[in-house]
Backbone atoms as SQL, in Angstrom:
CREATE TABLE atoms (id INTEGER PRIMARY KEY, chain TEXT, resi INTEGER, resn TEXT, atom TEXT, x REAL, y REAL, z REAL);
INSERT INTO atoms VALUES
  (1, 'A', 1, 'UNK', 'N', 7.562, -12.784, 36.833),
  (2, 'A', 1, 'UNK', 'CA', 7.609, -14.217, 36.982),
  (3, 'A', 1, 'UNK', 'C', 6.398, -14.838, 36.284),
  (4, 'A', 2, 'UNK', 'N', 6.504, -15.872, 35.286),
  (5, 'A', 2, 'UNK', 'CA', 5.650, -16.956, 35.060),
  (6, 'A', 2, 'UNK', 'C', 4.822, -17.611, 35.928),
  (7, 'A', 3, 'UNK', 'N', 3.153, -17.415, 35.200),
  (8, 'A', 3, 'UNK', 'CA', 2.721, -18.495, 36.959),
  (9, 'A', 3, 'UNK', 'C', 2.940, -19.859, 36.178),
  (10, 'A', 4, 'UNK', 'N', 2.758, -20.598, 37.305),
  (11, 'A', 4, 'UNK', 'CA', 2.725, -22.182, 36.686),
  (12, 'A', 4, 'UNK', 'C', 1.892, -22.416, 35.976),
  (13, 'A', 5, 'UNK', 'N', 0.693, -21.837, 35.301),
  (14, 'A', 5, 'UNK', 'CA', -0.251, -21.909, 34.626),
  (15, 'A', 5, 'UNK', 'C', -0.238, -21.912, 33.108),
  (16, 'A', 6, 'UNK', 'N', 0.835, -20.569, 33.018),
  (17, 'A', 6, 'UNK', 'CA', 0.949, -19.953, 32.029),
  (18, 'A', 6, 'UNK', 'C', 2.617, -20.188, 31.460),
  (19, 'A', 7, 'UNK', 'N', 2.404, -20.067, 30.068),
  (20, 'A', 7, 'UNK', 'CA', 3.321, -20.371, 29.119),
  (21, 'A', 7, 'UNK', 'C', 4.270, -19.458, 29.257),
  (22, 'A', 8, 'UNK', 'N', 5.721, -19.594, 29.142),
  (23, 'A', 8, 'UNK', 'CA', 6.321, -18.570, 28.594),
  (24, 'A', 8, 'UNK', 'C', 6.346, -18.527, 27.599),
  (25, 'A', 9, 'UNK', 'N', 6.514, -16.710, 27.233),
  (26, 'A', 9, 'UNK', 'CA', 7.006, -16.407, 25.970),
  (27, 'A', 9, 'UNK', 'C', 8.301, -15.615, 25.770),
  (28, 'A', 10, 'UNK', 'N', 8.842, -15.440, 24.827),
  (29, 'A', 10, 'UNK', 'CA', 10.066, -14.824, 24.169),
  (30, 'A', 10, 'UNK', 'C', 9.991, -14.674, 22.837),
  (31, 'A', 11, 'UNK', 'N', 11.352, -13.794, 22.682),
  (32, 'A', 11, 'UNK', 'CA', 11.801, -13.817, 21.199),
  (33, 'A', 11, 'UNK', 'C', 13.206, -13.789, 20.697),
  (34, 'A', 12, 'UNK', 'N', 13.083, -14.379, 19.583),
  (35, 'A', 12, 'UNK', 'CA', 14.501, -14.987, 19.300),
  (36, 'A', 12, 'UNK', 'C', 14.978, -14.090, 18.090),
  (37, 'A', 13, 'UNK', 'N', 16.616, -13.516, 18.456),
  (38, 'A', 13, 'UNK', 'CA', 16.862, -12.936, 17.038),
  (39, 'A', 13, 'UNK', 'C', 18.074, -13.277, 16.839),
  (40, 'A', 14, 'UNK', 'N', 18.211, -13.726, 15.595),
  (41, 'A', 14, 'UNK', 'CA', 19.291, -14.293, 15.245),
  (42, 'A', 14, 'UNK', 'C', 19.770, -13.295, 13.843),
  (43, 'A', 15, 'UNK', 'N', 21.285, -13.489, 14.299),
  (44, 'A', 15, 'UNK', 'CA', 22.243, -12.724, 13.280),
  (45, 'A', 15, 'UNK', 'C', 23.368, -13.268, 12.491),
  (46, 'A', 16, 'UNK', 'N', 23.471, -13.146, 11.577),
  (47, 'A', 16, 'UNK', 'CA', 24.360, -13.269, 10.444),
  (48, 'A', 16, 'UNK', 'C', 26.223, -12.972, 10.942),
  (49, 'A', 17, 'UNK', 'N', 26.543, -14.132, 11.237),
  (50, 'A', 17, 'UNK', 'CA', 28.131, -14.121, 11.993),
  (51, 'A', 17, 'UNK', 'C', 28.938, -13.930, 10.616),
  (52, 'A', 18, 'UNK', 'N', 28.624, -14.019, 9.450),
  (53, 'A', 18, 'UNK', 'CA', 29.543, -14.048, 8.609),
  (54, 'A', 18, 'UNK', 'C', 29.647, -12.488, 8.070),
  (55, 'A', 19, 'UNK', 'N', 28.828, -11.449, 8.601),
  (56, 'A', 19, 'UNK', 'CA', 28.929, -10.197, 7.798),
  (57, 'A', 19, 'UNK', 'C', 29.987, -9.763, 8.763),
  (58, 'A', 20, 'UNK', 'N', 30.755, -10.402, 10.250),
  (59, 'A', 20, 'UNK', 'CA', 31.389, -9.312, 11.149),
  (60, 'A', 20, 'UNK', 'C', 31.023, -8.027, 11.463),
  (61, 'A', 21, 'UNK', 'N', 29.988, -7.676, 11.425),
  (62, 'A', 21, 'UNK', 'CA', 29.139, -6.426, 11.996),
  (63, 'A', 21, 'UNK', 'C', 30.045, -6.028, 13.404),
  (64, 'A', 22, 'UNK', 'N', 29.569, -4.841, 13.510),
  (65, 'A', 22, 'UNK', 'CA', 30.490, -4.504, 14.340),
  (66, 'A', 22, 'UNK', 'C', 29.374, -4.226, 15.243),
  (67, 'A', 23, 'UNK', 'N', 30.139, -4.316, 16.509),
  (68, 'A', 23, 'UNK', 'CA', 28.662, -4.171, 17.580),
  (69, 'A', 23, 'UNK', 'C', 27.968, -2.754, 17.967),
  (70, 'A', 24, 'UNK', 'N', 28.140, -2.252, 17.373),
  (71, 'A', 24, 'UNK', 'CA', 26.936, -1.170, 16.805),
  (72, 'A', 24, 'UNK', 'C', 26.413, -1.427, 16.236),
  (73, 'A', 25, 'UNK', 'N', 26.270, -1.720, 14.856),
  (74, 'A', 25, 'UNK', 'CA', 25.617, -2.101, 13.925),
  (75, 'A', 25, 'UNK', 'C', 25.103, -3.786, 13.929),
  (76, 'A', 26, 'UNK', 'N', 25.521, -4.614, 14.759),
  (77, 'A', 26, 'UNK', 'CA', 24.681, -6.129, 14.885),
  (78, 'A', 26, 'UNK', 'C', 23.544, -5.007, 16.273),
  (79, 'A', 27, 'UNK', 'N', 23.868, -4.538, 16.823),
  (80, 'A', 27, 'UNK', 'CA', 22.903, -3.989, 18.082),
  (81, 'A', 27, 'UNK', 'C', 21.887, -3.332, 16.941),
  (82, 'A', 28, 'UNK', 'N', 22.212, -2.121, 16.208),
  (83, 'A', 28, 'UNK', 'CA', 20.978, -1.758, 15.667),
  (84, 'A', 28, 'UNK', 'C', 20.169, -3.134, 14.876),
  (85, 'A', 29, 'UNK', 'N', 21.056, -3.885, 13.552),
  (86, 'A', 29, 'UNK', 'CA', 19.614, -4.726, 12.976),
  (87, 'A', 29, 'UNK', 'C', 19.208, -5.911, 14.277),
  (88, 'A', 30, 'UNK', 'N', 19.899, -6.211, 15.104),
  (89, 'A', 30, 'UNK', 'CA', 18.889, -6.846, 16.220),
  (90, 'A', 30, 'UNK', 'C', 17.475, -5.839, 16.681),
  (91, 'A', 31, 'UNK', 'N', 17.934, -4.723, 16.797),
  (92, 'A', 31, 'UNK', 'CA', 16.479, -4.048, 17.277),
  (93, 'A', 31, 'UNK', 'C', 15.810, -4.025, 15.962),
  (94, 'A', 32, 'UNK', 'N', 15.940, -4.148, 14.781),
  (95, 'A', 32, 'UNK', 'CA', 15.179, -3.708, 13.526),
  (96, 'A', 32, 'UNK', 'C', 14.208, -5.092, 13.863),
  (97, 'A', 33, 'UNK', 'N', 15.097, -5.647, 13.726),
  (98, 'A', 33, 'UNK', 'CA', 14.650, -7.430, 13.747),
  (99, 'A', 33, 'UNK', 'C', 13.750, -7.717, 15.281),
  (100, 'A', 34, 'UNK', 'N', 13.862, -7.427, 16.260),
  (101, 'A', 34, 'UNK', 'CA', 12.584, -7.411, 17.243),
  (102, 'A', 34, 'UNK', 'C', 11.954, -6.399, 17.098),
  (103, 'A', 35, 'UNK', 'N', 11.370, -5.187, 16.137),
  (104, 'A', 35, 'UNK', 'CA', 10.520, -4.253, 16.452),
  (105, 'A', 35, 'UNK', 'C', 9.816, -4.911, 15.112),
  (106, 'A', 36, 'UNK', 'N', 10.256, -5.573, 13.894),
  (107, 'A', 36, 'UNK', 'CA', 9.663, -5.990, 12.432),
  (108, 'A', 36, 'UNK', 'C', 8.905, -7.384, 13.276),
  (109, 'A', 37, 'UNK', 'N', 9.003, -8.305, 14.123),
  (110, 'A', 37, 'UNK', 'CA', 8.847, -9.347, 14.190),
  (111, 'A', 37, 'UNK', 'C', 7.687, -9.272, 15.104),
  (112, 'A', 38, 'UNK', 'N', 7.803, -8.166, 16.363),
  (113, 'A', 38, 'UNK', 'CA', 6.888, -7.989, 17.249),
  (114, 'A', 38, 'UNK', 'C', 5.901, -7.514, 16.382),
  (115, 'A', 39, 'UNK', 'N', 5.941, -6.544, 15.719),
  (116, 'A', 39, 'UNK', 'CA', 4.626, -6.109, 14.786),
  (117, 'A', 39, 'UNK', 'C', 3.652, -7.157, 14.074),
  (118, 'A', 40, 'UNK', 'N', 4.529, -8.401, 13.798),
  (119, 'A', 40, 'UNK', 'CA', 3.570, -9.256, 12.931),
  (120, 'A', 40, 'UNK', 'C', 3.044, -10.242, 14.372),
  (121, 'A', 41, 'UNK', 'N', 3.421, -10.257, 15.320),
  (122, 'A', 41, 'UNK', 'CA', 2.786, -11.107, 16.054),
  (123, 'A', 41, 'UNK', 'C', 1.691, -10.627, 17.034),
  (124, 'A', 42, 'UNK', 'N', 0.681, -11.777, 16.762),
  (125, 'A', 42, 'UNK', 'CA', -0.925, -11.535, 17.487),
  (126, 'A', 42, 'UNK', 'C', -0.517, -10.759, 18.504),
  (127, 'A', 43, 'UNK', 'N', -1.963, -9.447, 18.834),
  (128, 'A', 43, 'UNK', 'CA', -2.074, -9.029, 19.903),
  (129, 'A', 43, 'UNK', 'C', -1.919, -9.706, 21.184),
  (130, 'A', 44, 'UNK', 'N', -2.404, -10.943, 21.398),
  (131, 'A', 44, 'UNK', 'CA', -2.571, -11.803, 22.584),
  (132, 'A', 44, 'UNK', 'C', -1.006, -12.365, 22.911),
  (133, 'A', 45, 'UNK', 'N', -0.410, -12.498, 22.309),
  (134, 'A', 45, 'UNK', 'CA', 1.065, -12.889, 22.502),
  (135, 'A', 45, 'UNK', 'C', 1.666, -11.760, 23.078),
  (136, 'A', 46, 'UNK', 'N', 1.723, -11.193, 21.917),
  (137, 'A', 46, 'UNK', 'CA', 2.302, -9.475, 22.183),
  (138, 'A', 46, 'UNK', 'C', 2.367, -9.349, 23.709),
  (139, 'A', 47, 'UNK', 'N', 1.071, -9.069, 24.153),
  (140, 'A', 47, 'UNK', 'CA', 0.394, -8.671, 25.362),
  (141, 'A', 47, 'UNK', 'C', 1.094, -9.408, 26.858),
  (142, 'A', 48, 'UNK', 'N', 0.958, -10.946, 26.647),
  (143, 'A', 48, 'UNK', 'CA', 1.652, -11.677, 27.486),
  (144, 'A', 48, 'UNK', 'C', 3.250, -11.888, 27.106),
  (145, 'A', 49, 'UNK', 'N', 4.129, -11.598, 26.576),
  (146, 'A', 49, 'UNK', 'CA', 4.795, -11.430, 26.456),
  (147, 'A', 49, 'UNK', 'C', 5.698, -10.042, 27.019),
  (148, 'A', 50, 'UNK', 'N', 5.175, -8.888, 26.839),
  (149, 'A', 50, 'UNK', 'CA', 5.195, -7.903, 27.517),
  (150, 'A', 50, 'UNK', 'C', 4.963, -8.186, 29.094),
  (151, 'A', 51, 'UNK', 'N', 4.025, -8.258, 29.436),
  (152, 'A', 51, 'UNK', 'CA', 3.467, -8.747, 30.919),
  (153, 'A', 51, 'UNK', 'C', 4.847, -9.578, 31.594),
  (154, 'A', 52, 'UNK', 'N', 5.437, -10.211, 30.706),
  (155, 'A', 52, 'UNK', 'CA', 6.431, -11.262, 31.781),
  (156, 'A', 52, 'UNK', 'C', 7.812, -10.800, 31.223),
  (157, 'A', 53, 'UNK', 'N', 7.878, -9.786, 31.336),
  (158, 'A', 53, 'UNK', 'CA', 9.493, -9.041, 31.169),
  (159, 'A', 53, 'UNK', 'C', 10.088, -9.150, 29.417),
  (160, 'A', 54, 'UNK', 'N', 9.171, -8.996, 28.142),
  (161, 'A', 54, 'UNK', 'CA', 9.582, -9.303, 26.839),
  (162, 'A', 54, 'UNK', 'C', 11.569, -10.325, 26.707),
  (163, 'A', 55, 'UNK', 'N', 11.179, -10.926, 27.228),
  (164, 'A', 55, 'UNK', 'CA', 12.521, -12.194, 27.041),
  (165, 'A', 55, 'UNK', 'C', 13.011, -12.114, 25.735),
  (166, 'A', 56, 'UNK', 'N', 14.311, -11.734, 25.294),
  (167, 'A', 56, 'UNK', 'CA', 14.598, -11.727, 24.187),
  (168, 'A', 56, 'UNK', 'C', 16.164, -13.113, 24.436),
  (169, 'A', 57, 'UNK', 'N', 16.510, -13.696, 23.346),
  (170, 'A', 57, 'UNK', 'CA', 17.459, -14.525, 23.158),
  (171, 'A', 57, 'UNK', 'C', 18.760, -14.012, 21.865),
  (172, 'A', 58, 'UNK', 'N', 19.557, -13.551, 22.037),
  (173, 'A', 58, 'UNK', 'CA', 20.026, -13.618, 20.824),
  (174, 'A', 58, 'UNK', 'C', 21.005, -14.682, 20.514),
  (175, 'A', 59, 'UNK', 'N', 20.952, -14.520, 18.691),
  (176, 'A', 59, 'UNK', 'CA', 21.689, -16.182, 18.230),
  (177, 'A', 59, 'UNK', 'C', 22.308, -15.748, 17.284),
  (178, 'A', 60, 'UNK', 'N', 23.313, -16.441, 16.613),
  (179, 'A', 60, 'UNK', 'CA', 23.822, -15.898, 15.378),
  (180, 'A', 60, 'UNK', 'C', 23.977, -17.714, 14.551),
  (181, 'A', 61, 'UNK', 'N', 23.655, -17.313, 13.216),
  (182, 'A', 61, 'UNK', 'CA', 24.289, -17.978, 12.366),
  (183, 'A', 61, 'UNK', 'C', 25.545, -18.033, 11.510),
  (184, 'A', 62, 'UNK', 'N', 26.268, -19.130, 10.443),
  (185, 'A', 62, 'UNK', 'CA', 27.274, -18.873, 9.905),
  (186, 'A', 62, 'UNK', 'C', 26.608, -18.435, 8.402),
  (187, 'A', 63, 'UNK', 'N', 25.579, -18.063, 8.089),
  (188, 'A', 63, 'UNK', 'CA', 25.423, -17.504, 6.455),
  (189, 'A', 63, 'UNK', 'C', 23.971, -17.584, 6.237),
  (190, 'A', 64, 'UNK', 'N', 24.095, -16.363, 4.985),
  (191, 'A', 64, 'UNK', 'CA', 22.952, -16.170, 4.623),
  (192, 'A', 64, 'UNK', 'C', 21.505, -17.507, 4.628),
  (193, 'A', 65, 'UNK', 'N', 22.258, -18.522, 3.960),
  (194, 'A', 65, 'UNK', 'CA', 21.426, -19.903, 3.436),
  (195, 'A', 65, 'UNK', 'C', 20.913, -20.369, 5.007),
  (196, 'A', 66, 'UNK', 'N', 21.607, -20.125, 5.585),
  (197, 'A', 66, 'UNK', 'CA', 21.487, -20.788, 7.183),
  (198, 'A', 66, 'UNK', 'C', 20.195, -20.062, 7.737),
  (199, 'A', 67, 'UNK', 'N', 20.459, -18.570, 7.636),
  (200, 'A', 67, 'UNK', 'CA', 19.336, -17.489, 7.972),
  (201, 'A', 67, 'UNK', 'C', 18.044, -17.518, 7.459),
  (202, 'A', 68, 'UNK', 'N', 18.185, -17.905, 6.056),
  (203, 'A', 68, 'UNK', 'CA', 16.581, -18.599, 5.578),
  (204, 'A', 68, 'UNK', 'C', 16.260, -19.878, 5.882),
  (205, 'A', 69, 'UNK', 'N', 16.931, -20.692, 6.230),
  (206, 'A', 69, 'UNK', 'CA', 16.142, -21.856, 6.652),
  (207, 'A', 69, 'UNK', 'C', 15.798, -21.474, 7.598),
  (208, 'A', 70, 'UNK', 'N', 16.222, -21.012, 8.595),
  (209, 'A', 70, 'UNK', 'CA', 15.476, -20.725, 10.097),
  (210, 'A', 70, 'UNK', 'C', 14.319, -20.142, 9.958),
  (211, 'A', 71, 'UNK', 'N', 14.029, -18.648, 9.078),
  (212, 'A', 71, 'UNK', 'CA', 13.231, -18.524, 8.609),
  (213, 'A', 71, 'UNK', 'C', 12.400, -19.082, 7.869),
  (214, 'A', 72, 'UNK', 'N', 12.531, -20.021, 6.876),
  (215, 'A', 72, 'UNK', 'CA', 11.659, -21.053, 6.628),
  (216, 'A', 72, 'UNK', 'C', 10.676, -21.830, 7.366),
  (217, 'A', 73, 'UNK', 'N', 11.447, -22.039, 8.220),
  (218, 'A', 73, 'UNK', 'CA', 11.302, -23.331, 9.585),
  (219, 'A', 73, 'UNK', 'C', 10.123, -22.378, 10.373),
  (220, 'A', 74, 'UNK', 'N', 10.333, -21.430, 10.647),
  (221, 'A', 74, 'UNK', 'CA', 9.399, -20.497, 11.542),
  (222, 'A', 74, 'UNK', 'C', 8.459, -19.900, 10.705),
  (223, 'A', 75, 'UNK', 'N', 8.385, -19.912, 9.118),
  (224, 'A', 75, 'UNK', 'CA', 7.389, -19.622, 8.604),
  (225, 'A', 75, 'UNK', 'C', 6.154, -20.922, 8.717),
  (226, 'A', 76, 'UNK', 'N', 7.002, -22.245, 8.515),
  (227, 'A', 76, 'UNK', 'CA', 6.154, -23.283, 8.371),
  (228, 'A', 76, 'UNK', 'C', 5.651, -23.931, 9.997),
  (229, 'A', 77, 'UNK', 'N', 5.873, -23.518, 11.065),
  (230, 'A', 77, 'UNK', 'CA', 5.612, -22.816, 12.121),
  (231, 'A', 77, 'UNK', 'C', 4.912, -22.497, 12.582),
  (232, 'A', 78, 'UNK', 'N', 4.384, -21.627, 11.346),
  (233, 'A', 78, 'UNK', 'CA', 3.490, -20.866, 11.737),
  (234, 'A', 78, 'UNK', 'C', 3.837, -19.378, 12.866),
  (235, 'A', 79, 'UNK', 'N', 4.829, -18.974, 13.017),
  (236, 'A', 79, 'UNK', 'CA', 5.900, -18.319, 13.883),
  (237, 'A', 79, 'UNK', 'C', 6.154, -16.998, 13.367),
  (238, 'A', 80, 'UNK', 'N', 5.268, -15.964, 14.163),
  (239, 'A', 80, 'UNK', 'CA', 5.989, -14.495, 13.470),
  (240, 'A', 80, 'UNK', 'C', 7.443, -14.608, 13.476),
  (241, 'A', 81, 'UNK', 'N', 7.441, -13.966, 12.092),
  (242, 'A', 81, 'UNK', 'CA', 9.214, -13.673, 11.791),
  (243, 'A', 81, 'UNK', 'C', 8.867, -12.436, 11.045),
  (244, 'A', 82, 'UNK', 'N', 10.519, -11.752, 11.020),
  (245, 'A', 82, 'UNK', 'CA', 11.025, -10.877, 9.824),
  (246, 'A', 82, 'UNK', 'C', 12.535, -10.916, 9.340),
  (247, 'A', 83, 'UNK', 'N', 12.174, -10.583, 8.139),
  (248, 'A', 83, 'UNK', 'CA', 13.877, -10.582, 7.796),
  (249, 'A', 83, 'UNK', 'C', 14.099, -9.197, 7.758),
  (250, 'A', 84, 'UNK', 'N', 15.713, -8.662, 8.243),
  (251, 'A', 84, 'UNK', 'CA', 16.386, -7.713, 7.752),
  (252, 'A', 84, 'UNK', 'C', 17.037, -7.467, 6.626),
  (253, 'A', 85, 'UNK', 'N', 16.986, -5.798, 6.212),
  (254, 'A', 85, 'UNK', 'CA', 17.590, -5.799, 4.964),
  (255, 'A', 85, 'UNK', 'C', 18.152, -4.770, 5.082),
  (256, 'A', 86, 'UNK', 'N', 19.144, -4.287, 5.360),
  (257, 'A', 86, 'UNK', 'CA', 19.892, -3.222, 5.498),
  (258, 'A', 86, 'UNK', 'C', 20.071, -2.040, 4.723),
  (259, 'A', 87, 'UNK', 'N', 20.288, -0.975, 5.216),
  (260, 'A', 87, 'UNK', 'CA', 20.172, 0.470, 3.830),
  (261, 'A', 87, 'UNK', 'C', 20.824, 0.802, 3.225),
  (262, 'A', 88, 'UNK', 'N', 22.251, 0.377, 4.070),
  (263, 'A', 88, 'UNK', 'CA', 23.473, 0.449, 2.788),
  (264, 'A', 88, 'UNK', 'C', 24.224, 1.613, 3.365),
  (265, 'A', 89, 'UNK', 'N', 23.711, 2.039, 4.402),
  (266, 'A', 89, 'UNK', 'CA', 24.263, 3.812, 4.560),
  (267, 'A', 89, 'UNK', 'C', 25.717, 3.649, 5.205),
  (268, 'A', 90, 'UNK', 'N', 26.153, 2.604, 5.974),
  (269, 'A', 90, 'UNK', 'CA', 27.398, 2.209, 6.743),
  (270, 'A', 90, 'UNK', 'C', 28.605, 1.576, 6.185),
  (271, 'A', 91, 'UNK', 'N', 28.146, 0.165, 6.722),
  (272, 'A', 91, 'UNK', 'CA', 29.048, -1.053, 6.623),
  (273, 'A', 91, 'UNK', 'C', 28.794, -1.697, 5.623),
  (274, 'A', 92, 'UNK', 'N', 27.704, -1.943, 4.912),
  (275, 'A', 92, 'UNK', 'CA', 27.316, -3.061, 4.229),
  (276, 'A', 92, 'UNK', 'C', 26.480, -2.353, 3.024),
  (277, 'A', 93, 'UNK', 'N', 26.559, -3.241, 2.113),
  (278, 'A', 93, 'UNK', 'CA', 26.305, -2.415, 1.085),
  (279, 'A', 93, 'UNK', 'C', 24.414, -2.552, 0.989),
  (280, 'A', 94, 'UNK', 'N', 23.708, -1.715, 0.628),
  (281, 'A', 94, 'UNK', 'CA', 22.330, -1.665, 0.523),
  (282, 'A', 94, 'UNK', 'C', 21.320, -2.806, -0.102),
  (283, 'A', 95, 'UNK', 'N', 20.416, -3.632, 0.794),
  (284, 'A', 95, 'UNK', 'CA', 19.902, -4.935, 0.742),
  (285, 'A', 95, 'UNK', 'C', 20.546, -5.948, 1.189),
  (286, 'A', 96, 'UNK', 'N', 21.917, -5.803, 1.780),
  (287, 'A', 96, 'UNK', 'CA', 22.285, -7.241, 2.244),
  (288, 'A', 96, 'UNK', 'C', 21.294, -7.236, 3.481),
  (289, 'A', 97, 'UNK', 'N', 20.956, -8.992, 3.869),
  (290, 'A', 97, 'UNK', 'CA', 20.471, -9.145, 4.920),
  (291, 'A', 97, 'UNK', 'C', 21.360, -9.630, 5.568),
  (292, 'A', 98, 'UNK', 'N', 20.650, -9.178, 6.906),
  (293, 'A', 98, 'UNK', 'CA', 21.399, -8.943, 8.526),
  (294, 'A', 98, 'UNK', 'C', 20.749, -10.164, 9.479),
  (295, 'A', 99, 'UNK', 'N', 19.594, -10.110, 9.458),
  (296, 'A', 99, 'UNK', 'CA', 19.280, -10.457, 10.458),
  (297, 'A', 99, 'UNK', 'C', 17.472, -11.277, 10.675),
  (298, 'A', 100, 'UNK', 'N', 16.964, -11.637, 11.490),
  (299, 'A', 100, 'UNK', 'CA', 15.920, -12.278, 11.720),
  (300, 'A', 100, 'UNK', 'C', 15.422, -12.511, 12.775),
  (301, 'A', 101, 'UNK', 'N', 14.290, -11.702, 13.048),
  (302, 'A', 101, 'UNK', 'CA', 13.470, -11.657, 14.371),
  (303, 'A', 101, 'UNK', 'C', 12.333, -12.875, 14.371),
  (304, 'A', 102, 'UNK', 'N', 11.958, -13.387, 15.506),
  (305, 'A', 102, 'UNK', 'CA', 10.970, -14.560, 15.470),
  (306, 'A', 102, 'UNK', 'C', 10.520, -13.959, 16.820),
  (307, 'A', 103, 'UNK', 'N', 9.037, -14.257, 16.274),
  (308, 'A', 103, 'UNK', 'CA', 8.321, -14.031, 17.648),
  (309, 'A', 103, 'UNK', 'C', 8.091, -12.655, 18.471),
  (310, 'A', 104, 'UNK', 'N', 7.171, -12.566, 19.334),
  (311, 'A', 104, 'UNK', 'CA', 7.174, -12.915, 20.100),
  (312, 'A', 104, 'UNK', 'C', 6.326, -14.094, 20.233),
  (313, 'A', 105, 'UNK', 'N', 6.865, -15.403, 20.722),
  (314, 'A', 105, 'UNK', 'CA', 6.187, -16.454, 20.909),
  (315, 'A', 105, 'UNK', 'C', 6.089, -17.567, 21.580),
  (316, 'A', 106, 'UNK', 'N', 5.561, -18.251, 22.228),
  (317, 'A', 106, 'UNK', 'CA', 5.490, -19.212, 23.112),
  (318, 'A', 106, 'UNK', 'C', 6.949, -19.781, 22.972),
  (319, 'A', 107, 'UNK', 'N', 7.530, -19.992, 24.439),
  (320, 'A', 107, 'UNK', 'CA', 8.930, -20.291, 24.454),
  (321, 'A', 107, 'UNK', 'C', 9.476, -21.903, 23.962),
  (322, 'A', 108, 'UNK', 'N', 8.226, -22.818, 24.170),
  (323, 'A', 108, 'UNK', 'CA', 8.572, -24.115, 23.715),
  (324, 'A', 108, 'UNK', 'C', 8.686, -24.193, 21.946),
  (325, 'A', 109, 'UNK', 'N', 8.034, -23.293, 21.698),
  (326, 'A', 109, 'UNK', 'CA', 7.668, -23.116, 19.884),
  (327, 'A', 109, 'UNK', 'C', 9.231, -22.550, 19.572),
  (328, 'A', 110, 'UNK', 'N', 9.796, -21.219, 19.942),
  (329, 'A', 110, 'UNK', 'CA', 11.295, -21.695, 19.472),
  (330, 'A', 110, 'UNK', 'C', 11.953, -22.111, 19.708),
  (331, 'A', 111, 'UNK', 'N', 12.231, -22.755, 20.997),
  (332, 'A', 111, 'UNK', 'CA', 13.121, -23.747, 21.625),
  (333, 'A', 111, 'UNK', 'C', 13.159, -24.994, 20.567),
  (334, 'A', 112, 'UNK', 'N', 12.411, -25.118, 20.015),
  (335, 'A', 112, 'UNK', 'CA', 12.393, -26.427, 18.943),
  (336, 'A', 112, 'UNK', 'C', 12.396, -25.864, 17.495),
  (337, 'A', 113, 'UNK', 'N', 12.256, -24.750, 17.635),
  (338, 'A', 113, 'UNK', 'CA', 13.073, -23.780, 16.056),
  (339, 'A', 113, 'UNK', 'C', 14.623, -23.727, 16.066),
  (340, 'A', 114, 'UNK', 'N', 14.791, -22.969, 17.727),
  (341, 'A', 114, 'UNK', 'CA', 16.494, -22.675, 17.489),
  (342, 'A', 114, 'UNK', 'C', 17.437, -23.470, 18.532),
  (343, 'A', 115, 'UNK', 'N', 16.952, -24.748, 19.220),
  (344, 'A', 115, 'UNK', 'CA', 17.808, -25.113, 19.897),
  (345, 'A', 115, 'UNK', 'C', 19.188, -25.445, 19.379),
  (346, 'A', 116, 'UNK', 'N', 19.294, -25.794, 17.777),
  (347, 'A', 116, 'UNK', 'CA', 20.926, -26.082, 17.344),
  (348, 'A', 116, 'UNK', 'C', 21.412, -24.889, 16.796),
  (349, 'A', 117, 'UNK', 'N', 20.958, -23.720, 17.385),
  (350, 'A', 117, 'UNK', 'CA', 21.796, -22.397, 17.266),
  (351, 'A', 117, 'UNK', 'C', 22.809, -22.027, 18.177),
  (352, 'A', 118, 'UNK', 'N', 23.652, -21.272, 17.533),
  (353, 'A', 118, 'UNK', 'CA', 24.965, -20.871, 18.961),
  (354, 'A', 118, 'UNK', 'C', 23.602, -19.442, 19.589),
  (355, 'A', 119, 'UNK', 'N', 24.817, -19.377, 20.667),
  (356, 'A', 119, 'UNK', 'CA', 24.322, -18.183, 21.423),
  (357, 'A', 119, 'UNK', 'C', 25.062, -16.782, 20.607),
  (358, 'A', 120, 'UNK', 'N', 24.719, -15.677, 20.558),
  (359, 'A', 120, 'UNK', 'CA', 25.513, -14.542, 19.578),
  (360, 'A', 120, 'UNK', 'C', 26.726, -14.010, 20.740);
């Protein structure tokens, strides 16, 4: 539980609705996409974030162009992100991107990144 003091945090990963991934494969680049995203974000986040149950959200978009603006938006942000890029070994052919991890980060900071996202 959050004290009243303290901020929540989370992280948001959003996926690419137009590749039809199959839910194996949207489950793996979602984890690619929160283990690339947690790495770039400050220890001190990290830390409290962990501490209050790591809150994850997932979201999907309708296309690639859609997936970089979000990413855009959270670069200018100031907002750990990562993009996915897939290996090619499955479904999809090698370098398409999948996916996009944000954060871990104060919950009001993406709430105003991804509130006009669907839920995945």
């Amino acid at each position: 539980m959050v004290a009243k003091t303290e901020r929540e945090y989370k992280q948001c990963i959003v996926l690419r609705a137009d590749l039809k991934l199959s839910k194996g494969k949207a489950a793996v680049q979602a984890a690619h996409a929160a283990i690339l995203s947690y790495e770039r974000a400050p220890l001190h986040d990290r830390r409290i974030w962990k501490e209050q149950g790591q809150k994850k959200v997932a979201l999907k978009v309708p296309s690639l162009p859609a997936l970089y603006r979000v990413r855009d938006d959270a670069e200018r942000a100031g907002l750990p992100c990562a993009i996915v890029e897939d290996a090619g070994l499955t479904e999809i052919p090698p370098g398409t991107v999948t996916a996009l991890g944000i954060g871990p980060a104060r919950a009001d900071e993406l709430d105003t990144l991804t509130q006009r996202l669907a839920l995945l």
